[in-house]
C-alpha positions in Angstrom: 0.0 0.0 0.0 1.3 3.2 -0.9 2.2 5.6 2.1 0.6 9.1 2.4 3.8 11.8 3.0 3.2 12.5 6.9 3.1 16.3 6.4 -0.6 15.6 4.5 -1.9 13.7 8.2 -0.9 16.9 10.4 -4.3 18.7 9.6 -5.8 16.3 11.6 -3.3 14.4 13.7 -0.5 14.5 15.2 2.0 12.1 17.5 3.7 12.8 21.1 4.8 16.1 21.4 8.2 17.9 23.1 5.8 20.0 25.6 6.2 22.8 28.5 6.3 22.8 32.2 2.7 22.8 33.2 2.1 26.9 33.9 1.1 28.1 37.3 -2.8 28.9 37.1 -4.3 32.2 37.5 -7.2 34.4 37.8 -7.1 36.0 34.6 -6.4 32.4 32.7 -9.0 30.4 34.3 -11.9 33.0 33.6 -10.5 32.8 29.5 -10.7 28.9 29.6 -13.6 29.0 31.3 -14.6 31.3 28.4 -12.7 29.5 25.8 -13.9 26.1 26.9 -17.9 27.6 27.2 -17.5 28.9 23.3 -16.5 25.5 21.8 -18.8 23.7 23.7 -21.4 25.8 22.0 -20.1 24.8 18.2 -21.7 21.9 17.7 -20.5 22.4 13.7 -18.6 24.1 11.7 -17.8 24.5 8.1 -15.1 26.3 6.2 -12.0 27.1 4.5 -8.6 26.4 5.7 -5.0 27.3 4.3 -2.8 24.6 6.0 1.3 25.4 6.4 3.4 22.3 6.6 6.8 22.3 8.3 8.5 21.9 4.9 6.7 25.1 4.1 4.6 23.8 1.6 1.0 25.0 1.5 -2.3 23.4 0.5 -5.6 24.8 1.0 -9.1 23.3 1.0 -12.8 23.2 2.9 -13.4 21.8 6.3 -16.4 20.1 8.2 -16.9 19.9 12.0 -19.3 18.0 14.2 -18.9 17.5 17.6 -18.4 14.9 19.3 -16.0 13.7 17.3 -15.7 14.0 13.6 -14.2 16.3 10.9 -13.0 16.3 7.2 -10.8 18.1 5.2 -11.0 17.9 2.0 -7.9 19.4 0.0 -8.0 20.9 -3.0 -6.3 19.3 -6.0 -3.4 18.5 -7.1 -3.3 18.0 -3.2 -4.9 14.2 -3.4 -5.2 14.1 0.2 -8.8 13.3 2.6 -9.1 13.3 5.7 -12.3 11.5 7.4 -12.6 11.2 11.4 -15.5 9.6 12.2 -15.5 9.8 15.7 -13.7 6.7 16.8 -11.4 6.4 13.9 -8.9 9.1 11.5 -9.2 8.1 8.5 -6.3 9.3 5.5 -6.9 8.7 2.0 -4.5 9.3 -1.2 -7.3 9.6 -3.6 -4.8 8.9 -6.1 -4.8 5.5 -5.6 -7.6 5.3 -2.8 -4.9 3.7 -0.1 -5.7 4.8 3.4 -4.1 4.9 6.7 -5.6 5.0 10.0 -5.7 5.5 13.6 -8.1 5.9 16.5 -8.8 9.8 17.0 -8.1 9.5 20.6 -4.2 9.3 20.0 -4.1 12.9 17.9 -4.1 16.1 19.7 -7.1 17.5 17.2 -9.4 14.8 20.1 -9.3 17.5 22.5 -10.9 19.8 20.3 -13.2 17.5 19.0 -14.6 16.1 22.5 -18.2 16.4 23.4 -17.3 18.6 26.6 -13.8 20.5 26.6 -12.8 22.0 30.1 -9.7 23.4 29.4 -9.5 24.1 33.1 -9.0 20.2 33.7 -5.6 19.9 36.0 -3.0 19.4 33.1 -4.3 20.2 30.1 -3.3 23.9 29.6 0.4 24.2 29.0 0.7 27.8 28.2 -1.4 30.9 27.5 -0.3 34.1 25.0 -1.9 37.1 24.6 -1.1 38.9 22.1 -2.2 41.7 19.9 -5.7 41.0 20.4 -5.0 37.1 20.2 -5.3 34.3 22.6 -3.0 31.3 22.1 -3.7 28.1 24.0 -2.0 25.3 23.9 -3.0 22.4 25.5 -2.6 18.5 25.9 -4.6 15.8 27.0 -3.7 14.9 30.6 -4.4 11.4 30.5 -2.2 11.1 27.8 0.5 14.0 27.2 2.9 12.3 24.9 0.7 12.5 22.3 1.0 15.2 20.8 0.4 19.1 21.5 -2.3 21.6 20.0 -2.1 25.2 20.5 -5.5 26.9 19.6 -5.4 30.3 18.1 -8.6 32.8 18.7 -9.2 36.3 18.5 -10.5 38.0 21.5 -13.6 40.5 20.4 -15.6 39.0 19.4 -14.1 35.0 20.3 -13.1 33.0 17.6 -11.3 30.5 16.8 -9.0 31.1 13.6 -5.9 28.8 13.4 -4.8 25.9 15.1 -1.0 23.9 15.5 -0.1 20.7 15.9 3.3 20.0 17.4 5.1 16.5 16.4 7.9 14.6 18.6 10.3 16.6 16.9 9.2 20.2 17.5 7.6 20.8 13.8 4.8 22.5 14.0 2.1 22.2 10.9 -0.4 25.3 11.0 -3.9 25.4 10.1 -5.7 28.7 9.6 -9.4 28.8 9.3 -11.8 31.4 6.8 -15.0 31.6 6.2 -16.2 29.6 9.0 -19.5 28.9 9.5 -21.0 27.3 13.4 -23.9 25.4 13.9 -25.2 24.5 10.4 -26.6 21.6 9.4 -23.8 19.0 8.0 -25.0 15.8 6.8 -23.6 12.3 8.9 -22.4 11.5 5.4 -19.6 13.5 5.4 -17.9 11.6 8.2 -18.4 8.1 7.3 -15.2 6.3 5.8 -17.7 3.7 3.8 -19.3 6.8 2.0 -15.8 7.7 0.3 -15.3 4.4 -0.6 -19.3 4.2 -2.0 -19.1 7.2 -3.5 -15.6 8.0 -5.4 -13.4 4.8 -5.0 -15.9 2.5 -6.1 -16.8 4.0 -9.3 -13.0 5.3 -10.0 -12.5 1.3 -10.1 -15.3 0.4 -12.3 -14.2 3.2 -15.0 -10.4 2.4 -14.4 -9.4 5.8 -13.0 -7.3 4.3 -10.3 -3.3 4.3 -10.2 
């Protein structure tokens, strides 16, 4: 099976991360995760653009789906032959060149805090650092019961809150960033769009039949 280039998994996974020194809480931090954690608790979807920066600096670009608890999918613009299907238990990779996949259970990437049916940032361990900056917020955060997989550092603005980027941090300190545009929250996203089968239904299955396939 022909391996996907691990730069074109780091939109939506990530493995154990070099990470900070737990920081020391404070006032002003625990009323913004508090806020932080009450704002994506409240975006049950999503839809959008993203432009995604890998640590090689090469850039691809594409439209993204949300639904919480649990799934998302990016879907990159060509020549980029990369999708990416989390279906709540399972991240899904395929190279639509050839329809090989890869996968991986979502809890082991850092993108399964985000994606959890309740975040509480303010959970002992999970907040390893918090910027402010220029009207910005930068979290970046881990999950507790599992640190060494990975770190995600989420990127909002601050008036109005909202989440605009997001970067994931592999074992060797590369960071891969994706920044979000024209984002939409709670719309109506069909289950479709998060099922594995449905790719294979819908485009690998008739790619076959007409010989498309590498």
């Amino acid at each position: 099976m022909k391996r996907i280039p691990r730069f074109a998994l780091a939109a939506a996974l990530a493995v154990a991360g070099a990470l900070l020194a737990p920081a020391q809480p404070r006032a002003q931090d625990a009323r913004d995760l508090a806020r932080i954690s009450a704002y994506l608790n409240a975006m049950r979807t999503a839809e959008g653009a993203f432009v995604q920066i890998a640590p090689n600096g090469e850039t691809s670009d594409g439209r993204f789906y949300l639904s919480r608890p649990g799934k998302i999918r990016f879907e990159y613009t060509p020549p980029n032959p990369t999708l990416v299907v989390a279906d709540g238990t399972w991240v899904v990779v395929f190279d639509l060149r050839d329809c090989s996949q890869q996968t991986l259970p979502l809890s082991q990437t850092p993108l399964d805090i985000l994606l959890r049916d309740r975040v509480d940032l303010r959970k002992e361990g999970a907040v390893q650092a918090i910027e402010r900056r220029a009207g910005q917020m930068r979290v970046t955060a881990v999950d507790p019961d599992a640190p060494d997989q990975g770190a995600l550092t989420l990127i909002f603005t601050e008036q109005p809150l909202e989440l605009r980027q997001w970067v994931v941090t592999d074992a060797q300190g590369q960071s891969t960033t994706v920044a979000l545009s024209e984002v939409r929250t709670n719309v109506e996203i069909g289950i479709e769009k998060f099922l594995p089968k449905r790719v294979e239904l819908d485009i690998c299955a008739p790619r076959r039949t007409r010989g498309e396939l590498r």
